[in-house]
DSSP file (Angstrom, degrees, kcal/mol; ACC not computed):
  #  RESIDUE AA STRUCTURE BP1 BP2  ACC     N-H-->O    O-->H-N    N-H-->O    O-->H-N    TCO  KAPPA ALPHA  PHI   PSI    X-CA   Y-CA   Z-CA
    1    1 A X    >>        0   0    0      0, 0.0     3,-0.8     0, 0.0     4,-0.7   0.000 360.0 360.0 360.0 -45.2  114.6   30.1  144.0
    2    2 A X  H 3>  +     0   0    0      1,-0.2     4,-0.8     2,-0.2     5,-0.1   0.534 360.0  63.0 -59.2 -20.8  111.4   32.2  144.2
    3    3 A X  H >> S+     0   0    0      2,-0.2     4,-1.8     1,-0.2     3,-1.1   0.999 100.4  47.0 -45.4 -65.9  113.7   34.7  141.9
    4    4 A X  H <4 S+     0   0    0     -3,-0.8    -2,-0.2     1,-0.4     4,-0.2   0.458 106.6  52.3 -88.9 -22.0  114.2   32.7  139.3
    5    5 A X  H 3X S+     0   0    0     -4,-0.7     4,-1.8     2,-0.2    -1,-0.4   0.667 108.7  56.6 -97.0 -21.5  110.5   31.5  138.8
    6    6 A X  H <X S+     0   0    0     -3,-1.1     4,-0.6    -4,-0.8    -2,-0.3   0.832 110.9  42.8 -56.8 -51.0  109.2   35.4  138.7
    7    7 A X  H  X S+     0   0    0     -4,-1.8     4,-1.3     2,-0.2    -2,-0.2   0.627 112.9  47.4-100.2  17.2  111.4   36.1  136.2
    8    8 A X  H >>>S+     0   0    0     -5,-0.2     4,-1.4     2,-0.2     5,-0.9   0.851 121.5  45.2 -87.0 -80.9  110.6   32.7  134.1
    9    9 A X  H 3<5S+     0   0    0     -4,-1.8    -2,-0.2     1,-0.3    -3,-0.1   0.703 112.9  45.0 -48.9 -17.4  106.8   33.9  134.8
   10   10 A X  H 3<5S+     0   0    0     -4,-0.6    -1,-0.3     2,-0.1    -2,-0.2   0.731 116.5  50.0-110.3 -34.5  107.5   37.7  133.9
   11   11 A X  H XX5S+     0   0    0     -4,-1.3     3,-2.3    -3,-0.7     4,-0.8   1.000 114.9  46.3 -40.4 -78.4  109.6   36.1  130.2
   12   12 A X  H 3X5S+     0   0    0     -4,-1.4     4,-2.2     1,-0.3     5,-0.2   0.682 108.0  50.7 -68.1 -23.0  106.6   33.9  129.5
   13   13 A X  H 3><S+     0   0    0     -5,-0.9     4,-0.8     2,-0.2    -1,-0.3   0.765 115.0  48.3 -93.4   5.4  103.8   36.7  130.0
   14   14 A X  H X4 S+     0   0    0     -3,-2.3     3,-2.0     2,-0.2     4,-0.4   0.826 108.4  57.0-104.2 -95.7  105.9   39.1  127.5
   15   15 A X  H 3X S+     0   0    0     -4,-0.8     4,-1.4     1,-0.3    -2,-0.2   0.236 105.1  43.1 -26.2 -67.9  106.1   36.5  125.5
   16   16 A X  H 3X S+     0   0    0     -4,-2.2     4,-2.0     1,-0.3    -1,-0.3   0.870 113.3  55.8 -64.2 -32.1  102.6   36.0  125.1
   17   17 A X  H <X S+     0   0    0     -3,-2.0     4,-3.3    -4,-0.8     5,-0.3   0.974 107.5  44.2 -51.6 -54.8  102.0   39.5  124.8
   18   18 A X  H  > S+     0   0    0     -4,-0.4     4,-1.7     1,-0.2    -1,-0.3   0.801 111.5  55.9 -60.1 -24.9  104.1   40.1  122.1
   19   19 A X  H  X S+     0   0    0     -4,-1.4     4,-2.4    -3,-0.3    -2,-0.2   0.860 107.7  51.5 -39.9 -61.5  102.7   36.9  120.5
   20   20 A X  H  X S+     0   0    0     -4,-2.0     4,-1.2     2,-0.2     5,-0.2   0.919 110.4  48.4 -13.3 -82.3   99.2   38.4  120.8
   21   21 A X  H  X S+     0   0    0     -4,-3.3     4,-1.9    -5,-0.3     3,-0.5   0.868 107.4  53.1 -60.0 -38.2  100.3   41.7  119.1
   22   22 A X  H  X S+     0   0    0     -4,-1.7     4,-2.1    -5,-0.3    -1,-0.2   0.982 109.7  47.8 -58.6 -52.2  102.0   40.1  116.2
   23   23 A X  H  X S+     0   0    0     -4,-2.4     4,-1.2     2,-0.2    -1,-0.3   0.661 110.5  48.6 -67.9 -10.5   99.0   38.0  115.3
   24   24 A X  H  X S+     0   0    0     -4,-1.2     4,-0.7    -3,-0.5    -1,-0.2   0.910 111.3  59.0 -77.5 -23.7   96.4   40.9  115.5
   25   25 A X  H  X S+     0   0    0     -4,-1.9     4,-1.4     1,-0.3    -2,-0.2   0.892 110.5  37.3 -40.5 -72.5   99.1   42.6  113.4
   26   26 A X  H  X S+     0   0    0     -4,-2.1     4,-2.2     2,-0.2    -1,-0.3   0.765 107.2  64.6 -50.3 -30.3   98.8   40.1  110.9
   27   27 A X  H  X S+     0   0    0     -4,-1.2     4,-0.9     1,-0.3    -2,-0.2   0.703 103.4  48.8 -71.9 -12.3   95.3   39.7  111.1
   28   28 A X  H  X S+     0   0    0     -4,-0.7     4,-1.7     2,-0.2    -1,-0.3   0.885 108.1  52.5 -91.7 -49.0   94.8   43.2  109.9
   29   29 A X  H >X S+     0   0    0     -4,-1.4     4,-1.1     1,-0.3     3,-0.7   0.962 110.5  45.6 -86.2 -49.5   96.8   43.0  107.3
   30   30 A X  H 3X S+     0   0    0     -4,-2.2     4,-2.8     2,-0.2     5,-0.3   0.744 110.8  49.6   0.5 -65.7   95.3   40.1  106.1
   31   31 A X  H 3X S+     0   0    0     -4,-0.9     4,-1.4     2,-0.2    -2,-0.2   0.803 111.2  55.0 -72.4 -38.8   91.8   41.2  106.4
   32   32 A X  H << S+     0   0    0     -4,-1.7     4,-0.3    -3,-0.7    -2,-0.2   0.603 111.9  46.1 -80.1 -16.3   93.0   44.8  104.5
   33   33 A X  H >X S+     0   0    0     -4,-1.1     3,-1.1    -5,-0.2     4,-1.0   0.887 108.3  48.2-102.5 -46.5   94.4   42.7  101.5
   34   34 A X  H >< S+     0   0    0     -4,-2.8     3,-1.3     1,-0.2    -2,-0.2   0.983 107.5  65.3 -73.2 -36.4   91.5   40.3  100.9
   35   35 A X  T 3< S+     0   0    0     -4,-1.4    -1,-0.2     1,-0.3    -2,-0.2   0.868 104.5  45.1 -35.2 -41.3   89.4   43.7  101.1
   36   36 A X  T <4 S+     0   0    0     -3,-1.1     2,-0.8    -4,-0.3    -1,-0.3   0.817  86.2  93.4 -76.5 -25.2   91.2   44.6   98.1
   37   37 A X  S << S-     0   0    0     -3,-1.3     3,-0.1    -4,-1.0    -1,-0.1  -0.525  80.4-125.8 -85.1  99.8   90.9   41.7   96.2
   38   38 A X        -     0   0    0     -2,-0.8    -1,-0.1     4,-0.1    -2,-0.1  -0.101  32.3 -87.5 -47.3 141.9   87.6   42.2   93.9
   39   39 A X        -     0   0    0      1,-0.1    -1,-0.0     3,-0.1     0, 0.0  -0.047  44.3-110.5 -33.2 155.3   84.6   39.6   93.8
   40   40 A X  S >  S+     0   0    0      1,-0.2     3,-0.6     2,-0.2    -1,-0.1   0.719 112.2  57.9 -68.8 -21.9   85.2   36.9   91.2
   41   41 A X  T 3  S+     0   0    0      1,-0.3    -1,-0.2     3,-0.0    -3,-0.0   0.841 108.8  52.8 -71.9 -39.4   82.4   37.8   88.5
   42   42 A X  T 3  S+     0   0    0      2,-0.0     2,-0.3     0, 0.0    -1,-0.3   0.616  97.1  72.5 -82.6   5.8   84.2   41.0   88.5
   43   43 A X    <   -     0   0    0     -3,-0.6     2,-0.4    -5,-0.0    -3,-0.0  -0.774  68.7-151.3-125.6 136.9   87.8   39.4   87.8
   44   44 A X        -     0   0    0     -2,-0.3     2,-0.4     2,-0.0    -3,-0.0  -0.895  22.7-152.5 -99.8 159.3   88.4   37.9   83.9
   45   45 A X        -     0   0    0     -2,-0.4     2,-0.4     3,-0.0    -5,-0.0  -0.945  14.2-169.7-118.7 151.0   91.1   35.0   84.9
   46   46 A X        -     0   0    0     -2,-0.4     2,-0.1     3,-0.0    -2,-0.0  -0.913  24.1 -97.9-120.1 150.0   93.5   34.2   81.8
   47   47 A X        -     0   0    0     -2,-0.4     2,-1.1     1,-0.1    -1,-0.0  -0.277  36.3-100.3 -70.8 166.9   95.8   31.5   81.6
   48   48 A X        -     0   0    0     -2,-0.1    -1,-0.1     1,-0.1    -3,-0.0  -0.558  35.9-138.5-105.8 119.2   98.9   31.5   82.2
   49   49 A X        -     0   0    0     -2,-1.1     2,-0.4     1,-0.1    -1,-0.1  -0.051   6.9-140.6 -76.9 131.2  101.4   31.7   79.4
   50   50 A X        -     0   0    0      1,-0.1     2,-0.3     3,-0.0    -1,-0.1  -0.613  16.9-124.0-104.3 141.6  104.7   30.0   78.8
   51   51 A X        -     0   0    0     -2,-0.4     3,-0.1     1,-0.1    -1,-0.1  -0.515  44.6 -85.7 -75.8 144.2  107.5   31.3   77.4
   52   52 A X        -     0   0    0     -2,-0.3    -1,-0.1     1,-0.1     0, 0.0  -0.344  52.3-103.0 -58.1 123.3  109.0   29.6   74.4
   53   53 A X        -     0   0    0     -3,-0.1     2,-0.3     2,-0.0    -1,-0.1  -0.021  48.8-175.9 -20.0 137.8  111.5   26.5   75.5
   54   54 A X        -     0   0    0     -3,-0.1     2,-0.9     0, 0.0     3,-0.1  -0.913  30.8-101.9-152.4 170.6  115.0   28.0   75.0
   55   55 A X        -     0   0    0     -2,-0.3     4,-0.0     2,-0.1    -2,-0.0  -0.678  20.8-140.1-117.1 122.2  117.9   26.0   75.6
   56   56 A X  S    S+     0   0    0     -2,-0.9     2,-0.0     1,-0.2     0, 0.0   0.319  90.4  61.1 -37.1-108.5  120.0   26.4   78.9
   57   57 A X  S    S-     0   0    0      1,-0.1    -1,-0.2    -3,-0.1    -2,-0.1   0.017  88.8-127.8-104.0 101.8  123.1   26.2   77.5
   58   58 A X        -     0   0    0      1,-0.1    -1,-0.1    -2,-0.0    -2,-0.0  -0.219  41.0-112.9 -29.8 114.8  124.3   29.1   74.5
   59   59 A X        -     0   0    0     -4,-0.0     2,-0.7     1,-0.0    -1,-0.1  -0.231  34.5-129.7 -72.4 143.8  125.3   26.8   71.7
   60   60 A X        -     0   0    0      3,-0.0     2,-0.3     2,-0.0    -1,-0.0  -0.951  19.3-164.4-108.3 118.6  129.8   27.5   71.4
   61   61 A X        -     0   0    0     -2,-0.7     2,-0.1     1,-0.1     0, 0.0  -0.797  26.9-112.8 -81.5 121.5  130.9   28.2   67.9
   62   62 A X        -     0   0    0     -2,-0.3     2,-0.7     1,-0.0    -1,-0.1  -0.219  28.7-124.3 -53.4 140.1  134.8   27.9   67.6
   63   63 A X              0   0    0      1,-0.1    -1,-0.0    -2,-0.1    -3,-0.0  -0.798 360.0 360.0 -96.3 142.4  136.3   31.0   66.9
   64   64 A X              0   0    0     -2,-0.7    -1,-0.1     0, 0.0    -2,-0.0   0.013 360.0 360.0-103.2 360.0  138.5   31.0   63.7
């Protein structure tokens, strides 16, 4: 019985490790992309522009 709960205890503490490592993982990457991302005075924002309506479905001319 004492097996079976070592390797239940020995799953769950690789888990958390790998859990661990993934989020510092992300957290870096995170932290290196808002680093790139300029102050706002520096940034002009535009709106964002719509494309002209067109209409889903290609009008069908009979063919002759």
């Amino acid at each position: 019985m004492w097996g079976w709960i070592a390797w239940i205890a020995i799953a769950l503490a690789v888990w958390v490790v790998v859990a661990a490592f993934v989020g510092v993982l992300l957290g870096r990457a995170v932290r290196r992309r808002d680093r790139q991302v300029p102050d706002g005075d520096a940034v002009e924002v535009f709106p964002p522009t719509s494309a002209p309506a067109e209409d889903p479905v290609p009008e069908q001319h009979p063919r002759s």
